[in-house]
DSSP file (Angstrom, degrees, kcal/mol; ACC not computed):
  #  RESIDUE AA STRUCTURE BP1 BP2  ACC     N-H-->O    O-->H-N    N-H-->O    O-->H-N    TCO  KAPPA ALPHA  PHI   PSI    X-CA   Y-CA   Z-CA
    1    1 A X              0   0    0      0, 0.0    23,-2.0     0, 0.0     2,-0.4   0.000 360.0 360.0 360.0 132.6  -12.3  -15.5    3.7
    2    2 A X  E     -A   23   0A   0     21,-0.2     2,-0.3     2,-0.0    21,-0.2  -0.926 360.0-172.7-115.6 146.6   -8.6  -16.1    3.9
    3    3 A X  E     -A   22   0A   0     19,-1.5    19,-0.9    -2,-0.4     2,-0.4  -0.847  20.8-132.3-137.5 145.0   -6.0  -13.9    1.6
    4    4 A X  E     -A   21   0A   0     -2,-0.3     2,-0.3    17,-0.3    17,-0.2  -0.970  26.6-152.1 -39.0  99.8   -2.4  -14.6    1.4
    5    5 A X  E     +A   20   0A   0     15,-0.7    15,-1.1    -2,-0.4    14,-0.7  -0.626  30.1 169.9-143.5 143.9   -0.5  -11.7    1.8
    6    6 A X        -     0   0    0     -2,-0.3     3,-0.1    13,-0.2    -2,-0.1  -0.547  27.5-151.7 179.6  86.1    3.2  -10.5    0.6
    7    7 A X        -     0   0    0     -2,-0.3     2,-0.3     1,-0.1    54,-0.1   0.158  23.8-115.6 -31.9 148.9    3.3   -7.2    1.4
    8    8 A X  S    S+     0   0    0     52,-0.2    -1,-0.1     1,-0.1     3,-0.1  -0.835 108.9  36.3 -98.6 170.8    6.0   -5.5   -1.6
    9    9 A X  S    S+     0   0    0     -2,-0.3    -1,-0.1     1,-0.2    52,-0.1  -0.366  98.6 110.5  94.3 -33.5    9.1   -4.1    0.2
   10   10 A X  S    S-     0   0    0      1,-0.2     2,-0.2    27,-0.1    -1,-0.2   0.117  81.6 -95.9 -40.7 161.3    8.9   -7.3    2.9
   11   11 A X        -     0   0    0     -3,-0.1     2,-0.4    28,-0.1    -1,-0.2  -0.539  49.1-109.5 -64.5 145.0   11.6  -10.1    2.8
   12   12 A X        -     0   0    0     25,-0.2     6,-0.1    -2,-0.2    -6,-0.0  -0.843  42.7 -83.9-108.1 169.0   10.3  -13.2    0.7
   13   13 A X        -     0   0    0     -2,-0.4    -1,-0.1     4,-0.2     5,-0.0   0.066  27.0-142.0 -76.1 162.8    9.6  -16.0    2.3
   14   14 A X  S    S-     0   0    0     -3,-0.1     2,-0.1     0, 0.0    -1,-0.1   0.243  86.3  -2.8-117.7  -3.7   12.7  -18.1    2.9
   15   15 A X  S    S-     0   0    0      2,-0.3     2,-0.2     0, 0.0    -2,-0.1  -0.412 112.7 -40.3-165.3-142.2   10.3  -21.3    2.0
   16   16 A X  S    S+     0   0    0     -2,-0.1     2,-0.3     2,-0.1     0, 0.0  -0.397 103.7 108.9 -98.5  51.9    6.3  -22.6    1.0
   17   17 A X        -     0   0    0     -2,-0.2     2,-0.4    13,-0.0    -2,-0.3  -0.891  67.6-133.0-137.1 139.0    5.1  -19.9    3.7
   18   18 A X        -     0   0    0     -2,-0.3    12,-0.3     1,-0.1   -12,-0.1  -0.819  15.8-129.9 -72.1 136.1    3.5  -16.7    3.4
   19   19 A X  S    S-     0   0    0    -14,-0.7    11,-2.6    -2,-0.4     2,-0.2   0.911  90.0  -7.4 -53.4 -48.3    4.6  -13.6    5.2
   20   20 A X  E     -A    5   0A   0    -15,-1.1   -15,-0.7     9,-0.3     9,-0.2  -0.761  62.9-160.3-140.5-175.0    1.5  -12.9    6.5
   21   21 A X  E     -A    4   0A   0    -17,-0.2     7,-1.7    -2,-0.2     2,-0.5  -0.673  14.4-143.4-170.1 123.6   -2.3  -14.3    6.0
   22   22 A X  E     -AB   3  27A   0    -19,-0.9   -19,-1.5     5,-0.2     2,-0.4  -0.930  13.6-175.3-107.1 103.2   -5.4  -12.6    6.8
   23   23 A X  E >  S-AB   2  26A   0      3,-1.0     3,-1.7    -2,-0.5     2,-0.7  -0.878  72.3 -53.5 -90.9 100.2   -8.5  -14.8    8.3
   24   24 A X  T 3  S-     0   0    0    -23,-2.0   102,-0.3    -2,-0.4    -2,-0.1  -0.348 126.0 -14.2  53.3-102.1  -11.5  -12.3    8.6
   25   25 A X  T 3  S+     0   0    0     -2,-0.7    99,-3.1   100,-0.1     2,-0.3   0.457 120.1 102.3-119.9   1.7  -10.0   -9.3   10.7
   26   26 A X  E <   -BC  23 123A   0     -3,-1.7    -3,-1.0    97,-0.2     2,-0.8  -0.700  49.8-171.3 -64.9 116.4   -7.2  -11.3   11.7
   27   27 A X  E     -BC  22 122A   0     95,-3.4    95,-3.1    -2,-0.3     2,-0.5  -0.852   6.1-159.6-126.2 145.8   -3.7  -11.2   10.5
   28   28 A X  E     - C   0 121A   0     -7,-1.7     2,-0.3    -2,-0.8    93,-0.3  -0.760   4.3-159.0-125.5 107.5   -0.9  -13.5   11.3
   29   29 A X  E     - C   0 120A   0     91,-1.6    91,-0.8    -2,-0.5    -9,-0.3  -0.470  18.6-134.7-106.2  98.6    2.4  -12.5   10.8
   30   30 A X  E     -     0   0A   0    -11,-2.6    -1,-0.1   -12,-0.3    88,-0.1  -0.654  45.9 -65.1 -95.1 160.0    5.1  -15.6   10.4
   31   31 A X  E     -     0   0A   0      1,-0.1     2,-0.3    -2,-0.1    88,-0.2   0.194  57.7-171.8 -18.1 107.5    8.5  -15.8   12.0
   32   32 A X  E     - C   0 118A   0     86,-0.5    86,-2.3    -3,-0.1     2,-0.2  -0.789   1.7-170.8-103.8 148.5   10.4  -13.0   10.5
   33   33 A X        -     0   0    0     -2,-0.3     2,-0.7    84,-0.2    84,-0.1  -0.392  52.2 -68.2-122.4-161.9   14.6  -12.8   11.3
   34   34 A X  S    S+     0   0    0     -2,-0.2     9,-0.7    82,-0.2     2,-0.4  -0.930  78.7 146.4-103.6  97.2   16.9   -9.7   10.4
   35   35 A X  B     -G   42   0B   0     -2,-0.7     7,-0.3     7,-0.3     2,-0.1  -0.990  50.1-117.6-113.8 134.9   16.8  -10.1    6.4
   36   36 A X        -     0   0    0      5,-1.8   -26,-0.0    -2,-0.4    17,-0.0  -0.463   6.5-146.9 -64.5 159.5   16.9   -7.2    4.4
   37   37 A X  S >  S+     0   0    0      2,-0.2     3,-1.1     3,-0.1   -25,-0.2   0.911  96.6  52.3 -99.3 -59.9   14.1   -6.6    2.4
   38   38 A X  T 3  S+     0   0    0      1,-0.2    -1,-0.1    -3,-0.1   -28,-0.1   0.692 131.1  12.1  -2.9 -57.1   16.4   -5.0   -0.3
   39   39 A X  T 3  S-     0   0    0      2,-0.2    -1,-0.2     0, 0.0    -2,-0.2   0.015  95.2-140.9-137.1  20.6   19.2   -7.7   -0.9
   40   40 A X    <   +     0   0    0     -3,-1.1     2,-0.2   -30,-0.1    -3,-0.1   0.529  55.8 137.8   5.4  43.7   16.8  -10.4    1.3
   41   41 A X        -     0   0    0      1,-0.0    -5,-1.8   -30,-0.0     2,-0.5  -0.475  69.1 -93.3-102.8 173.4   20.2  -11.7    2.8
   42   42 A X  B     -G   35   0B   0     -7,-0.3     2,-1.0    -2,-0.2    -7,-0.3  -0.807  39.7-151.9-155.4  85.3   20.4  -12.5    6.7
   43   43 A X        -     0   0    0     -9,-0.7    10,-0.1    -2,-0.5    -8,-0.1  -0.587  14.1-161.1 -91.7  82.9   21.7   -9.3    8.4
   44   44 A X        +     0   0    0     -2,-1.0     2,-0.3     1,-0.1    70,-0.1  -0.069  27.6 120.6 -83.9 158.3   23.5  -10.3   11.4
   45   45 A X        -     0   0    0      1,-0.1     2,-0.2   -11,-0.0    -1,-0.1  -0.768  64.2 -33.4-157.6-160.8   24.4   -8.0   14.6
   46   46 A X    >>  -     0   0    0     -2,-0.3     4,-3.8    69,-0.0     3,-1.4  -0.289  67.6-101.8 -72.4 155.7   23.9   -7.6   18.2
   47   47 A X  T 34 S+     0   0    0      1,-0.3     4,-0.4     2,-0.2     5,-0.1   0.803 127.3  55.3 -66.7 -38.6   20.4   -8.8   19.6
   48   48 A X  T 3> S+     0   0    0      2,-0.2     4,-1.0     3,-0.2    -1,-0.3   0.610 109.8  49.0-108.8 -16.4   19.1   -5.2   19.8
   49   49 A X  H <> S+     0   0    0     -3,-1.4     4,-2.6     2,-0.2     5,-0.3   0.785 116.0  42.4 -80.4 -56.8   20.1   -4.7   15.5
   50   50 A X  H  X S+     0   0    0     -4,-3.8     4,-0.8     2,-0.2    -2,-0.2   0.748 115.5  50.0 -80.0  14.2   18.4   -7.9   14.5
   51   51 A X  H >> S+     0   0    0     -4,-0.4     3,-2.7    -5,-0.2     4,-1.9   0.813 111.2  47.0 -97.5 -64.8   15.5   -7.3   16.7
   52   52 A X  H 3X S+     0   0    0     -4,-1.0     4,-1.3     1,-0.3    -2,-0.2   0.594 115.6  42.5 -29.6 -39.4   15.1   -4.1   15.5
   53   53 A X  H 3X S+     0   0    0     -4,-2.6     4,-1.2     2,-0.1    -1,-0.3   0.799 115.0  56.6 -66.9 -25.1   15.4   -5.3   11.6
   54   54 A X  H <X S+     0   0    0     -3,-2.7     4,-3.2    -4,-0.8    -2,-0.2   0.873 113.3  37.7 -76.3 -54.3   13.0   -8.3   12.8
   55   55 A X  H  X S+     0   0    0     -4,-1.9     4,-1.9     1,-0.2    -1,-0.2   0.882 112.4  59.7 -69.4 -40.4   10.3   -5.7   14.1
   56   56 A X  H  X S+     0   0    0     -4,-1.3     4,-1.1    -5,-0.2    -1,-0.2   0.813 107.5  43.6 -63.0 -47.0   10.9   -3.4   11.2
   57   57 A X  H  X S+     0   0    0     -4,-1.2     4,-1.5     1,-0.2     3,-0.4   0.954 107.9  57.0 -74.4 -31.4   10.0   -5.9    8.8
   58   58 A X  H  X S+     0   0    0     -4,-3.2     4,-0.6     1,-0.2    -2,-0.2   0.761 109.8  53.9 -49.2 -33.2    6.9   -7.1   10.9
   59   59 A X  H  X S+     0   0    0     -4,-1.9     4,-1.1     2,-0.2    -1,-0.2   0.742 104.6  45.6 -68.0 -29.3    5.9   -3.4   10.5
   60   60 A X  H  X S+     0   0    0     -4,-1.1     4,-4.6    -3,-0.4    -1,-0.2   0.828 116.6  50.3 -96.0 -19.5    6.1   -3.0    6.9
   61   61 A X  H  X S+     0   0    0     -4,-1.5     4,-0.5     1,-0.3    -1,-0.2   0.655 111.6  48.7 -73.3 -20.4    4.0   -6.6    6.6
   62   62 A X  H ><>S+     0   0    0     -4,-0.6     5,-1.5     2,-0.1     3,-0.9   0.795 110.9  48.5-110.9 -55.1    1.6   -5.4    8.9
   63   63 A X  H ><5S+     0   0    0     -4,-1.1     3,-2.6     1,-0.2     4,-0.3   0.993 110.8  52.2 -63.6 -57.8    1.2   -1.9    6.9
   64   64 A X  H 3<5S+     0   0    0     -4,-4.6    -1,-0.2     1,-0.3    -3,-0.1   0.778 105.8  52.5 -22.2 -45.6    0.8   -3.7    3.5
   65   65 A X  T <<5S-     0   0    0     -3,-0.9    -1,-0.3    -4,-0.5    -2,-0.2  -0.154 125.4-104.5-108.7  16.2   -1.8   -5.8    4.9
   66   66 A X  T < 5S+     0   0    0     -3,-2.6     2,-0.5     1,-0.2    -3,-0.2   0.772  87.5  99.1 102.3  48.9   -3.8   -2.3    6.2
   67   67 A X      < -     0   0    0     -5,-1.5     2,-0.4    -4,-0.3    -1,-0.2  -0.833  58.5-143.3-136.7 171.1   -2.8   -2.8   10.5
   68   68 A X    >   -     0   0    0     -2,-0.5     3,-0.8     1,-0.2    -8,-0.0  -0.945  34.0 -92.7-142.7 175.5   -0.4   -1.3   12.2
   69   69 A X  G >  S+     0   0    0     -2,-0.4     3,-1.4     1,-0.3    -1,-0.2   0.995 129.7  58.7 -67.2 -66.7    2.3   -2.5   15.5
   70   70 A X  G 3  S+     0   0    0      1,-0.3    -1,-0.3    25,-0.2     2,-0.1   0.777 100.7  53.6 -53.4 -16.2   -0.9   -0.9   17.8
   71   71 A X  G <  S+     0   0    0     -3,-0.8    52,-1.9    51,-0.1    -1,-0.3  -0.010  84.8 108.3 -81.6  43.5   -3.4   -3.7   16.0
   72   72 A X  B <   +D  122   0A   0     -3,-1.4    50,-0.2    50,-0.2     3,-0.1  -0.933  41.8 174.9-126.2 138.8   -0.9   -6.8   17.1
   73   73 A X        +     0   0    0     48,-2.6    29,-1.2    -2,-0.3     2,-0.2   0.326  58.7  30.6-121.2  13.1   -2.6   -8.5   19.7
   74   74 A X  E     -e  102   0A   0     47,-0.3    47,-1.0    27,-0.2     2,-0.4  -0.585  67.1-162.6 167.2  84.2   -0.2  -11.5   20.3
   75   75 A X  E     -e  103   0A   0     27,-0.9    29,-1.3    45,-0.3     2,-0.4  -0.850  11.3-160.1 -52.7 118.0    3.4  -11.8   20.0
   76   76 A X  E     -e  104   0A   0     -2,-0.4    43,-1.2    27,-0.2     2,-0.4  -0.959   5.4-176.1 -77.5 103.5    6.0  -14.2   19.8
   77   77 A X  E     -eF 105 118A   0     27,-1.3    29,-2.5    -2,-0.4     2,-0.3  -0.952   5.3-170.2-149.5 119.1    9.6  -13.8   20.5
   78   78 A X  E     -eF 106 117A   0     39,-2.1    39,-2.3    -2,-0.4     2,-0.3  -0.904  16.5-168.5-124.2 125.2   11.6  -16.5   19.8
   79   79 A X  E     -eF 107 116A   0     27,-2.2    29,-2.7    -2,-0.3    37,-0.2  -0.822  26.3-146.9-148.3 143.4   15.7  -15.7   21.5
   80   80 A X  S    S+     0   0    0     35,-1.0     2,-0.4    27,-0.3    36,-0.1   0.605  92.2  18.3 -21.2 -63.7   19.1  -17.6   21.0
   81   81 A X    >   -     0   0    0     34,-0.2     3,-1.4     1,-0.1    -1,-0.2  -0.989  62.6-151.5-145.8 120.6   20.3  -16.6   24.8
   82   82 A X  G >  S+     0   0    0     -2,-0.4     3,-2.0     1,-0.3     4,-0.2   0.884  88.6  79.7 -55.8 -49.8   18.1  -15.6   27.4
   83   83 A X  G 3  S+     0   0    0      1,-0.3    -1,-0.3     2,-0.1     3,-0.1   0.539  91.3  56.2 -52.8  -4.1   20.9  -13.6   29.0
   84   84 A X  G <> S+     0   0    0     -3,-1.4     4,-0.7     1,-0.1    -1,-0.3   0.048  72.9 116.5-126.4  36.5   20.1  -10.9   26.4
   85   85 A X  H X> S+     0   0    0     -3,-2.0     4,-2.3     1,-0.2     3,-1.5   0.926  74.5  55.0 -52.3 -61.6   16.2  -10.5   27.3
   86   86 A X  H 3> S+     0   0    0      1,-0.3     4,-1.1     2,-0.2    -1,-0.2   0.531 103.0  44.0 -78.3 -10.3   16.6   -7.2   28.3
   87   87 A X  H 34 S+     0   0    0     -3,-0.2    -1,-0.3     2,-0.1     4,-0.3   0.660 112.4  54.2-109.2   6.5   18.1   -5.6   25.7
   88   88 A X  H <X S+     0   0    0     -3,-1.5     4,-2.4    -4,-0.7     5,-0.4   0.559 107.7  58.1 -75.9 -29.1   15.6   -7.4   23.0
   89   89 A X  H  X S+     0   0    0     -4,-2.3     4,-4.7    -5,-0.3    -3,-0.2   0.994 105.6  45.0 -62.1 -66.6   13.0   -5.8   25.5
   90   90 A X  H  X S+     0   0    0     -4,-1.1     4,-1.6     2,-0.2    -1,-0.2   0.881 115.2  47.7 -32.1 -42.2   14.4   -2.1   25.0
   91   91 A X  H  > S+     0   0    0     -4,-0.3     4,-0.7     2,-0.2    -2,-0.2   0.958 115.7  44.5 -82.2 -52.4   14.5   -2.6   21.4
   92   92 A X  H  X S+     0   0    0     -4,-2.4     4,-2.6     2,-0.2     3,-0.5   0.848 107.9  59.3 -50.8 -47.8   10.8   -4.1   21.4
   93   93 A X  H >< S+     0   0    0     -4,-4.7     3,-2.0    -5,-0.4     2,-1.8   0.762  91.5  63.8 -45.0-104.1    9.4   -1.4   23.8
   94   94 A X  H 3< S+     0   0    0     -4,-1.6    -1,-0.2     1,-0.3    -2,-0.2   0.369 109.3  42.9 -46.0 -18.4   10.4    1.2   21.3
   95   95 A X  H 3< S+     0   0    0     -2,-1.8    -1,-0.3    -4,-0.7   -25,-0.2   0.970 124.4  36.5 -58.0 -55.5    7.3   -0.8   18.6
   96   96 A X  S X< S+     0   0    0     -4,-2.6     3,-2.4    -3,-2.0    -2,-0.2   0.480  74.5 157.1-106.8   4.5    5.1   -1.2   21.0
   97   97 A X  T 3  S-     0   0    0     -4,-0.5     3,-0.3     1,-0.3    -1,-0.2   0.355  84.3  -6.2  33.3-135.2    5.2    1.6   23.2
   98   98 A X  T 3  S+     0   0    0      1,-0.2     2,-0.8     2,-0.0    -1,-0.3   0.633 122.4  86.5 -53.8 -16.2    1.5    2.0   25.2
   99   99 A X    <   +     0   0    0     -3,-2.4     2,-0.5    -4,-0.1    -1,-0.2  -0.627  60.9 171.9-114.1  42.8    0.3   -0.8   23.0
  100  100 A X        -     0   0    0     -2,-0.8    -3,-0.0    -3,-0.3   -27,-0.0  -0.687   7.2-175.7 -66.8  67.4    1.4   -3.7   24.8
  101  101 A X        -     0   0    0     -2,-0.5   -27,-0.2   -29,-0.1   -28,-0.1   0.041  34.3 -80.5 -73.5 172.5    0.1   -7.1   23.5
  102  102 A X  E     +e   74   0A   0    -29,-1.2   -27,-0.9     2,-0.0     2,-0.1  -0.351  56.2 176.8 -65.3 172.1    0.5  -10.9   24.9
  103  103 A X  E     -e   75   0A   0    -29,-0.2     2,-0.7    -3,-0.0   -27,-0.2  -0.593  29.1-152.1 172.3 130.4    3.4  -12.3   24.3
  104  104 A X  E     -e   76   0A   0    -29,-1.3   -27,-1.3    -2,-0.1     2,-0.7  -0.827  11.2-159.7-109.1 134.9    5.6  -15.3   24.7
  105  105 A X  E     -e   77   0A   0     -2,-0.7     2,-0.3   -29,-0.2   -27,-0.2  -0.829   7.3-167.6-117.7 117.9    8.9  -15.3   24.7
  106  106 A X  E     -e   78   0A   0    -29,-2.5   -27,-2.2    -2,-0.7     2,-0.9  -0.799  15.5-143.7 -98.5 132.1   10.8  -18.4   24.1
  107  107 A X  E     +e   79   0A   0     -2,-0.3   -27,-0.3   -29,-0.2   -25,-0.1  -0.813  44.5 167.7 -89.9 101.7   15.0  -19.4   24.5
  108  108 A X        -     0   0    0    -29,-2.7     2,-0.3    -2,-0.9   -26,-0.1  -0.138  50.1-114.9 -97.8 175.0   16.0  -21.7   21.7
  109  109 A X        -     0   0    0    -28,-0.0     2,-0.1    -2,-0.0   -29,-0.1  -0.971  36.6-165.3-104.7 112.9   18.3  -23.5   19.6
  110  110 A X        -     0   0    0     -2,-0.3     7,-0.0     4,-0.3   -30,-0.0  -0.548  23.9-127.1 -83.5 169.6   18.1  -22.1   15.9
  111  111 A X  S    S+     0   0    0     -2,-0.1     2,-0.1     2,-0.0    -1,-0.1   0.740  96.4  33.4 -65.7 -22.6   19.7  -24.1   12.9
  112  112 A X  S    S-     0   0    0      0, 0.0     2,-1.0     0, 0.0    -2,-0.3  -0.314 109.4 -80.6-126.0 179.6   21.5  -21.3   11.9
  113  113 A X        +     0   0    0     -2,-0.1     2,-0.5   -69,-0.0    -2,-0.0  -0.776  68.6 145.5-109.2 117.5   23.1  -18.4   13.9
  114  114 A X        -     0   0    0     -2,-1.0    -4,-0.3     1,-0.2     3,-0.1  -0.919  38.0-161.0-128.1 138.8   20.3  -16.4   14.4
  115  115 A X  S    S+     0   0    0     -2,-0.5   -35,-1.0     1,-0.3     2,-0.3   0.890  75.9  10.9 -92.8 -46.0   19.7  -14.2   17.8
  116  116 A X  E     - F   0  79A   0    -37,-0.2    -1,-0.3   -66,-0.1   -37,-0.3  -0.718  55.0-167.7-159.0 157.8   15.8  -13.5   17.8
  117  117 A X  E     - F   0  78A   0    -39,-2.3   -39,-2.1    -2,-0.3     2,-0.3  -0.913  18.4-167.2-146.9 122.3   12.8  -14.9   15.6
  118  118 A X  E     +CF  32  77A   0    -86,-2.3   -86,-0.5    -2,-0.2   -41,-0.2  -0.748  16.4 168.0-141.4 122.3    9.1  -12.9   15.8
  119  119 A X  E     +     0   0A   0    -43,-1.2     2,-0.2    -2,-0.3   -89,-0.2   0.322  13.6 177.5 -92.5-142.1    5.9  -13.8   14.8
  120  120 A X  E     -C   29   0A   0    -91,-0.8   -91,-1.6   -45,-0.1   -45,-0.3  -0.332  26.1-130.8 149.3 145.8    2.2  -11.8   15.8
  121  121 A X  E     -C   28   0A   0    -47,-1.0   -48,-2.6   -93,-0.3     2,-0.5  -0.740  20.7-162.4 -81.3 129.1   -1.0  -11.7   15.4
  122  122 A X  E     -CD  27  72A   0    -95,-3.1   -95,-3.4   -50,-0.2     2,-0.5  -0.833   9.8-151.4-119.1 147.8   -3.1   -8.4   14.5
  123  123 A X  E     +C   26   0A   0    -52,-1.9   -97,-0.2    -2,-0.5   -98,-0.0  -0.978  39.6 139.4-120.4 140.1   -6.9   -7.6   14.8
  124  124 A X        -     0   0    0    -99,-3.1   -98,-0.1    -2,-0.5     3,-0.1   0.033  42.8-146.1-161.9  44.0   -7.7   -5.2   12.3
  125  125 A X        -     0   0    0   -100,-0.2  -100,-0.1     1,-0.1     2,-0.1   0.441  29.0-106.5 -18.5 139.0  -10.8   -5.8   10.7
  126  126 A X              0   0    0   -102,-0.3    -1,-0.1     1,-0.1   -60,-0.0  -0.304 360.0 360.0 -89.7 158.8  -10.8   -4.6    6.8
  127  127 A X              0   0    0     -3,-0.1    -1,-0.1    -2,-0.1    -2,-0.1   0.522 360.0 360.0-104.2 360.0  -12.4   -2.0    6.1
């Protein structure tokens, strides 16, 4: 079965996309930026503030949908400038602690100015 998922509290979707969508015990998380969930505007900073709103929002989409950051098996981390890997890295350690999933991490061009984009996949089989 597949569910469509929009978690309340979450950014809405910027487009014809779901925030998340749960395929069996699988959930897949799309590309979230730094929007507030609140005023669901674009909240720009330093790499290590929008990853952190980025992650924050993946968390609460992930909670909606019954998982948590330790079910994410697969990450995507989509970066503006490479040169600032390592302090999106700090900011991402603090999610994932011991709970280390793949993950690829790409250097891009967005349309917009945007520092970081991240999607993930969670196993969490519903209960």
């Amino acid at each position: 079965m597949i569910e469509r998922l929009t978690p309340p509290g979450v950014p809405a979707p910027r487009g014809p996309y779901s925030p998340a969508v749960r395929a069996g015990d699988f959930i897949f998380v799309a590309g979230q930026l730094a929007v507030d969930p609140e005023t669901n505007q674009y909240v720009a900073g330093d790499i290590q503030y929008e990853t952190r709103v980025t992650l924050n929002n993946i968390k609460k989409i992930l909670e909606g949908a019954g998982a948590t950051m330790a079910d994410v098996v697969r990450v995507g981390v989509f970066m503006a400038d490479g040169s600032e890997f390592s302090k999106m890295n700090e900011v991402y350690a603090e999610f994932f602690g011991n709970d280390k999933p793949a993950r690829t991490t790409i250097v891009c061009k967005f349309a917009a100015d945007i520092k970081v984009e991240i999607d993930c996949v969670a196993y969490s089989p519903k209960k």
